[in-house]
N, C-alpha and C positions, 0 to 999 in steps of 0.2 A: 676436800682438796685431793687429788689424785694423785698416785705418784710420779714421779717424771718416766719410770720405765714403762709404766700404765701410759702414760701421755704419748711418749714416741710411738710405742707400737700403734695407737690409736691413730696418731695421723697418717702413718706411716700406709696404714691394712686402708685406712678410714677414704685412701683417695679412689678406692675399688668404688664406691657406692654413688650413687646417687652426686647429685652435686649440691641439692639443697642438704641433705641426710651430712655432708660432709663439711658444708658452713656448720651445722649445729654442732658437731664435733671440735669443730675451732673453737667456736666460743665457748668451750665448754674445758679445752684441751691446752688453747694458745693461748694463757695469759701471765707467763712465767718467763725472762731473758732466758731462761738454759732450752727453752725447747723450743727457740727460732733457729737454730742450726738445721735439726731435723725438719720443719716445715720449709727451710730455704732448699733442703735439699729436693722435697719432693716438687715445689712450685717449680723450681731451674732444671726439672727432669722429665717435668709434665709440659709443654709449651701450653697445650693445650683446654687441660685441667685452670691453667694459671689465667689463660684469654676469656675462660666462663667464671670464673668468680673472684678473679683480682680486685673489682673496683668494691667489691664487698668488705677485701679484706685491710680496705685504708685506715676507718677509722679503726677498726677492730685490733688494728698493728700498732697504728701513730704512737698509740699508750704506753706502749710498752719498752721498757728501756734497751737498747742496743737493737731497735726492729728496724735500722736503716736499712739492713742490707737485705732483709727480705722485700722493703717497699721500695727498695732498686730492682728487685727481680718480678716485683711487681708492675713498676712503671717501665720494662722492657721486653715482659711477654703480655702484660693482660692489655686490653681491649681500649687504644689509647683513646679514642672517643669517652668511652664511659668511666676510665680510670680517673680521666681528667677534669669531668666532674663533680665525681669524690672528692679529689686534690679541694678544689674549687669550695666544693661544702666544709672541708677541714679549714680551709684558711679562713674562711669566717665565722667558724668555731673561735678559732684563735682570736678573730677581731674582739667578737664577743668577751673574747678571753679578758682581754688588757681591759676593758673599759668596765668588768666587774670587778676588776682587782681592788683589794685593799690593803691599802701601805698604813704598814706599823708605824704610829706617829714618834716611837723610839729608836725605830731603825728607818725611816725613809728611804734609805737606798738599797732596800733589800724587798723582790719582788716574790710575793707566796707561792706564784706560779713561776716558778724559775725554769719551771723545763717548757715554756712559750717560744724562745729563743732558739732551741735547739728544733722543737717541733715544726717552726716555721724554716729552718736549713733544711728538714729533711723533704719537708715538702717544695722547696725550689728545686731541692736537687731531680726529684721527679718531675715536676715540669719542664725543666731543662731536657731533657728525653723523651717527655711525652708530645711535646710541641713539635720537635725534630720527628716526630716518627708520625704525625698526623699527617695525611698527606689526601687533603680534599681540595677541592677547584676554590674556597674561600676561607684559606686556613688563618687568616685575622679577623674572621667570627668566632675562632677559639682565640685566641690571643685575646684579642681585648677584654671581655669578661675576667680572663684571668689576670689580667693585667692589675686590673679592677682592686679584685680579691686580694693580689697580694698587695698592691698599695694599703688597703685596708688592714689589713694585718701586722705590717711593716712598724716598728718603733725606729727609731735611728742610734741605735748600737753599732758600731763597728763589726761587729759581726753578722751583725742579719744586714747590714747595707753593702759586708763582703758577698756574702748571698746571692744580694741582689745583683752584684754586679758578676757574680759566676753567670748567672743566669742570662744577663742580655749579652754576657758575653758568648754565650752558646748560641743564642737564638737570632744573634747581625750575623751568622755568618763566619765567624773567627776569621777577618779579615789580615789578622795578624796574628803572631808567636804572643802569650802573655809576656807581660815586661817580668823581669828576673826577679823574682823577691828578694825585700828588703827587710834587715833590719827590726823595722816596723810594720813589717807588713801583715796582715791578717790574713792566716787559712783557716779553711772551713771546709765542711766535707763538700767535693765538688765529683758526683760521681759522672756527670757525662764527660768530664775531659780529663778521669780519671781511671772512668772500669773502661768494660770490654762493649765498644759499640756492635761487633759481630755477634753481638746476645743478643739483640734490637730485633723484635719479632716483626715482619712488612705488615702495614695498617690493612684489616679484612677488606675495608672498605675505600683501598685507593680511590684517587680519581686525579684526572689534570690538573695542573693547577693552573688560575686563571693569569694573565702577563699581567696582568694591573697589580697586581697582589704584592710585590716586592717592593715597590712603593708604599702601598698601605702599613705593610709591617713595619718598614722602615721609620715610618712617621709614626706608629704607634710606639715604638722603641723609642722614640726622640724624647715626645711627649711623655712616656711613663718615666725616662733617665731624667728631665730637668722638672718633673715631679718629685724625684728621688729625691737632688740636687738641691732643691728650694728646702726641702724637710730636713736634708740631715743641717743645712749651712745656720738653718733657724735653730738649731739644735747643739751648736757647738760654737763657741768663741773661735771664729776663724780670726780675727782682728787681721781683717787685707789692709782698713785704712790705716791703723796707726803702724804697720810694717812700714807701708808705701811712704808714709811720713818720716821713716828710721833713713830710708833708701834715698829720698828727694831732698832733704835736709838733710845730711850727716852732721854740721856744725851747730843743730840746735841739741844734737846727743851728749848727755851729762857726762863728763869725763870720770870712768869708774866705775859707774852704773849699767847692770846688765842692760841690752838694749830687750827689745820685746823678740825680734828675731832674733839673738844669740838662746834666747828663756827658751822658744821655738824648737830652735835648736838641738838641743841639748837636753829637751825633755819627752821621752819616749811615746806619750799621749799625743803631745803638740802634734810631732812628725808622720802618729798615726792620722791625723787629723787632714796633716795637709794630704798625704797619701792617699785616703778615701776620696778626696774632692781630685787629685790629679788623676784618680783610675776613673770619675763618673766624667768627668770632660774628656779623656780619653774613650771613651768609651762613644761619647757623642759624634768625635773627630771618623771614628770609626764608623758611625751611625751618617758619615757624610755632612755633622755641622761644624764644619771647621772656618767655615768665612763670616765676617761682620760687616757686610756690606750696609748702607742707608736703610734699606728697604726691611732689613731684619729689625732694626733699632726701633725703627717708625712704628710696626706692626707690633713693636710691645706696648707702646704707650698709645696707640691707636687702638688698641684692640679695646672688648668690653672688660671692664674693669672689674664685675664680677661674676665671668665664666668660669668653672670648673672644667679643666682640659679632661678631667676621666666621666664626664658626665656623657661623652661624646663617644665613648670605649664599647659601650653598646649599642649603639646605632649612629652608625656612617655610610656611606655611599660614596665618598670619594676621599684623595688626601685635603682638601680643602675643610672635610667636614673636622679632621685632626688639626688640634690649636697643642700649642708649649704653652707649659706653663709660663706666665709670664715672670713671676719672680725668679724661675729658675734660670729663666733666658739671663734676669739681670746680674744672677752669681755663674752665668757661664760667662758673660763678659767681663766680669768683675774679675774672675781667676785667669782671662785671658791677659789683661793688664798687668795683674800681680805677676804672676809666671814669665812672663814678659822681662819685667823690671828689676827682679827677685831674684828668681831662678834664671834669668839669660834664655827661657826656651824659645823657639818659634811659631808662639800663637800670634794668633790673625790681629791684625792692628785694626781698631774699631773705626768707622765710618760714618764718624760724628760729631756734633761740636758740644760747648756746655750750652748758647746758644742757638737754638732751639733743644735741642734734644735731651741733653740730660735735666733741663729746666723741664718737659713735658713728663719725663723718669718719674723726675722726683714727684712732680704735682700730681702724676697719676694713681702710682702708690701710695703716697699722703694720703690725699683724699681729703674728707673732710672731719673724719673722725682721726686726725696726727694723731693724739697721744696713743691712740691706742695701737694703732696701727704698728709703730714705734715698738713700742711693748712687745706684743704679739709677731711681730716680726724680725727680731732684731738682726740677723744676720741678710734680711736683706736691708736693712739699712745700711748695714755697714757695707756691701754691694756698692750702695749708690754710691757713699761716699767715696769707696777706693777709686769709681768710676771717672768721678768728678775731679779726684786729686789725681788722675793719670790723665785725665783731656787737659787740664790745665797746664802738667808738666810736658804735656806734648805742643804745648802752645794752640792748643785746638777749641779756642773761646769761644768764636761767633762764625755762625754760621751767614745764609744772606737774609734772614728774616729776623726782624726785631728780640732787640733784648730788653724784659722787663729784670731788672737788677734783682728789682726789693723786693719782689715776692720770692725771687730765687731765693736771694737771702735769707727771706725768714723761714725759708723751709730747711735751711742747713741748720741753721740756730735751733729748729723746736728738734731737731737729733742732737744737738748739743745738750739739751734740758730733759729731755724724754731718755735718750738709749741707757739701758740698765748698765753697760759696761762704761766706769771710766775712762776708760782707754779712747774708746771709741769718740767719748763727748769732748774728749780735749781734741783729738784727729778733726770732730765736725766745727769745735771753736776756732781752730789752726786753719782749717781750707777756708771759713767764713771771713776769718781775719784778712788772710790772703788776697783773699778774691777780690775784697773790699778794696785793699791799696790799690790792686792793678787794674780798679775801673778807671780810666782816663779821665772822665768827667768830673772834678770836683766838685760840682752843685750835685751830682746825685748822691755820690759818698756823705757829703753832709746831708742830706735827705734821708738816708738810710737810718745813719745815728740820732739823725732830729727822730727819727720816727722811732727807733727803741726807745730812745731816752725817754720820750714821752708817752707811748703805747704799750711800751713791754713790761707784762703784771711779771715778771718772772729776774728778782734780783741778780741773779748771775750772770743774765745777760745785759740788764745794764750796765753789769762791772764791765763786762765785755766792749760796750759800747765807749765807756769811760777810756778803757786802754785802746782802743781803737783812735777815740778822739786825738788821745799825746801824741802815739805814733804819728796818724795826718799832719799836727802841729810840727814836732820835730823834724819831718821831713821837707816839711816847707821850708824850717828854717836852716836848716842845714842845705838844701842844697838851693836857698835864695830864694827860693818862687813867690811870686805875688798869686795868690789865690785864697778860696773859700779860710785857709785854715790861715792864710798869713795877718790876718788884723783880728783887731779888736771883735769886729762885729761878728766872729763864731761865736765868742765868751759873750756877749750882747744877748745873740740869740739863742743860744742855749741856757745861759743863765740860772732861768728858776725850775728848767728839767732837773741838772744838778745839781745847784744849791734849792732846793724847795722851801718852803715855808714849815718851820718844825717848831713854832709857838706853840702850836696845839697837845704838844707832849708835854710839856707841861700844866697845861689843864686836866691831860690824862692821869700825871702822875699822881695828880693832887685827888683827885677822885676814887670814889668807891672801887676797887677792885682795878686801880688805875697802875698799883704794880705789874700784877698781870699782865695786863691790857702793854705797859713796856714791855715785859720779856716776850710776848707774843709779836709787836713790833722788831726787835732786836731778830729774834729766829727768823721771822720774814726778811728783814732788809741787809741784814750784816754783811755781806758780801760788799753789794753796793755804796754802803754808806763808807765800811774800810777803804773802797775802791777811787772814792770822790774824796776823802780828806787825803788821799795821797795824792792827787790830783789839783787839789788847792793848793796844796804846799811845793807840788811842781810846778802852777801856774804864778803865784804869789808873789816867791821866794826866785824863780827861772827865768819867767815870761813877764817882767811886771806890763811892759808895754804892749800885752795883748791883754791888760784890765781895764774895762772900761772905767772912766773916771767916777767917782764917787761908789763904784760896786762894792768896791771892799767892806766898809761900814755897812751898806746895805745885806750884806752877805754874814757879813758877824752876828747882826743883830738877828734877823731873821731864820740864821739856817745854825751858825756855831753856840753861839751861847744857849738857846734850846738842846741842843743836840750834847753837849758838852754839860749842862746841868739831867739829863735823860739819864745819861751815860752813867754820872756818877752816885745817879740813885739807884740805878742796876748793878754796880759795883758792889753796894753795901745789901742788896737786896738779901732777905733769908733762901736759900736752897740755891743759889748762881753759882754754877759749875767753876769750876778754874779754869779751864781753854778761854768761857766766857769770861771773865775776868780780865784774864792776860790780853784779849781782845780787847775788848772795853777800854781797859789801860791803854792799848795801843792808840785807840782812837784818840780820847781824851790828849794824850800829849800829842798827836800831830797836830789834834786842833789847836790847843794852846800856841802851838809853836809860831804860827799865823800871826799870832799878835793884832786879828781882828776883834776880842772881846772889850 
């Protein structure tokens, strides 16, 4: 190891020679912080020395700690063509980086390669300058590529997404002054709209540039921002729907209880949160997508359902050949609605109804593999949602082409059953509920719930289906109506969906391994069955004149005393939890209380 006085002089004498003779001295001299002062000085003194062997000295720098500011004088004198891809091969060093990582199963949040983060800032910050300084007739044949790479690279931290957005904010143009920081706002090192752009060496190799070209860019910026946009939204509990839910309802808000925007509020994460997502849709506004006309909404759910929009980043020929991502598209209307409602701002009011179009949203995202999709994507589910609960709040239901209800329906429901976040699945049980009362047509509403009640393997939503039902009932009778829900024949024909036949649990219980076999029944159905003995005792005891004659007996026999003798052998069972228990108990006495046994 040499000494540092050995090392300065060496670069120092070292840049007389040769220019390969004088890389080998780098690497041999440049691998210490204290002796990037003295190689910054000679690079920022040589223009010329720095345009023959800068793109050399990218990876040889990246490494080393505090080399920002020589691969700033790097990416504003050397040869931005071939610095740039260096850049290009460093960021998918990086890619590589993340996907060998190995997380400590003690420490999970703690990443071995922690200088990835920083190493990817410094190389934006160089792109950010070298893109500006490229100046050939089809300068979005370097753009895209790079575009590429740093999505590849890109994790969604707040800090490398602040990155991201120094960066397209340099390369739209700077259409505007940045908005003033906040608070919460993230900086990060942003040297083009920070150093000296007069250091900026003119490209060797000018040329025109072609008139098509400002469009191309422009569309490639679109497409890499609602790339961005879809990753970090999938990446962060934005929760738009259960906000818009706090906003559109205020009187179902628990008196006392933080709401979820006040939590927002008030918590410095949250706000960085929202901040990220209102600088990449500003950034879009700026990128010129600021309207939500028909024809944008269409071309999401119209488009191919599994294009990659950066697959396209290397070979185009027009802007038609450039596509948005599509999920990004649906969290850029989803924060135009929230921001809207929320925030009071003046985003573009969407141009569309839930009728067709967000019914096409949703089924096109779905898919056919829901759950997973659900899983895997969560934050654009909560997208559709917030989406769906602002068409609704705007009275924007049907458009002029048919509406199928029930499939809509069941595609809100399986985000009720699937989304990982709480919050979100009571938001998709709240607009499903919703949406359900204000279908006008009572035969379809009861077709909906006939068709849970009797099709849906998933107990939670037939409790859903169960409170759904009362509400229909009570509203009938309360505001007089004769329809589906005001007579007997709803309880007629729903009947053995909610009372079922529960003889056979006691054949279970009596049987070989038939304890079990209950507590495995009990975890599957408990919701539902708590859901329907409340339900009996509100029909029974409220409604008697919507019981068909002779059901009660039939209903005792067949659904409560099975169920009610089930119950209390799972009470006494060896290892039954106490929640389960004080459940159990619950059941057991509303069933009793019936007076059908």
């Amino acid at each position: 190891m040499p000494e540092l006085s050995e090392s300065i002089q060496a670069i120092r004498e070292g840049a007389k020679e040769d220019r390969f003779t004088y890389l080998t001295i780098l690497q041999y001299h440049a691998t210490t912080p204290e002796i990037l002062p003295t190689l910054n000085e000679v690079l920022d003194q040589d223009a010329e020395l720095t345009q023959e062997i800068g793109w050399d000295l990218v990876q040889m720098l990246l490494g080393i700690e505090g080399s920002e500011t020589c691969l700033e004088t790097v990416a504003r004198l050397g040869n931005p063509r071939e610095v740039v891809i260096k850049v290009m091969e460093a960021l998918e060093g990086l890619a590589v980086a993340w996907n060998e990582v190995i997380v400590d199963v003690d420490e999970p949040g703690v990443i071995p390669e922690s200088n990835i983060p920083a190493k990817f800032i410094t190389l934006l910050g160089m792109l950010a300058i070298l893109h500006r300084r490229i100046e050939t007739k089809y300068p979005s044949r370097f753009l895209g590529p790079s575009l590429v790479k740093v999505f590849e690279a890109y994790q969604p931290t707040p800090e490398m997404t602040a990155s991201i957005i120094n960066l397209v904010y340099s390369l739209s143009g700077r259409k505007r002054p940045p908005l003033p920081t906040r608070k919460s706002s993230i900086n990060v090192a942003n040297p083009d709209q920070d150093g000296d752009a007069s250091k900026n060496a003119p490209d060797p190799e000018a040329e025109q540039e072609d008139p098509k070209e400002e469009a191309m860019q422009r569309k490639l910026l679109q497409s890499f921002v609602t790339c961005i946009l879809q990753r970090y939204a999938n990446a962060h509990d934005m929760l738009w729907s259960p906000r818009l839910l706090e906003v559109y309802y205020p009187k179902k808000v628990v008196p006392g209880r933080k709401t979820i925007t006040e939590a927002f509020r008030e918590d410095e994460d949250s706000q960085q949160r929202d901040g990220v997502i209102g600088q990449l849709v500003a950034l879009l506004r700026d990128l010129s997508l600021d309207k939500c006309p028909r024809e944008f909404v269409k071309s999401i759910y119209e488009g191919a359902s599994l294009t990659d929009p950066l697959e396209a980043f290397d070979d185009f020929s027009s802007v038609d050949d450039i596509h948005l991502s599509p999920g990004g598209a649906v969290c850029l209307i989803a924060y135009w609605i929230f921001s809207k409602d929320v925030f009071g701002s003046d985003s573009p009011e969407p141009e569309m109804h839930i009728f067709p179009d967000h019914a096409l949203l949703l089924a096109r995202f779905l898919g056919r593999e829901m759950q997973s999709e659900i899983i895997s994507n969560p934050g654009i589910a909560d997208a559709l949602l917030a989406i769906g609960l602002g068409l609704e709040h705007r009275n924007l239901i049907k458009g002029p082409e048919d509406a199928n209800l029930m499939a809509y329906h069941h595609n809100l429901t399986l985000i009720s059953v699937f989304h990982p976040d709480i919050q979100v699945r009571n938001a998709a049980t709240s607009f499903a509920g919703s949406l359900l009362h204000a279908e006008p047509d009572d035969q379809d509403r009861l077709d909906i719930l006939e068709d849970l009640l009797e099709n849906c393997m998933f107990a939670s939503l037939k409790a859903c289906a169960v409170t759904w039902l009362k509400e229909e009932i009570l509203a009938a009778k309360q505001a007089n109506l004769s329809n589906q829900f005001s007579s007997p024949d709803v309880v007629e024909r729903l009947q053995y969906s909610l009372f079922p036949d529960m003889l056979s649990l006691i054949e279970t219980g009596g049987s070989d391994g038939g304890e079990q076999a209950l507590v495995d029944f009990w975890a599957q159905n408990q919701l539902f069955l708590l859901q329907v003995a409340n339900f009996a005792y509100f029909l029974f005891t409220g409604f008697p004149d919507l019981v068909p004659a002779g059901m009660g007996a039939a209903v005792g026999q067949r659904f409560v005393e099975p169920l009610v003798a089930a119950a209390e052998r799972l009470q006494k069972a060896a290892g039954a939890r106490d929640d389960d228990k004080m459940q159990l108990g619950i059941l057991v006495d509303r069933l009793r209380s019936l007076g059908l046994q």
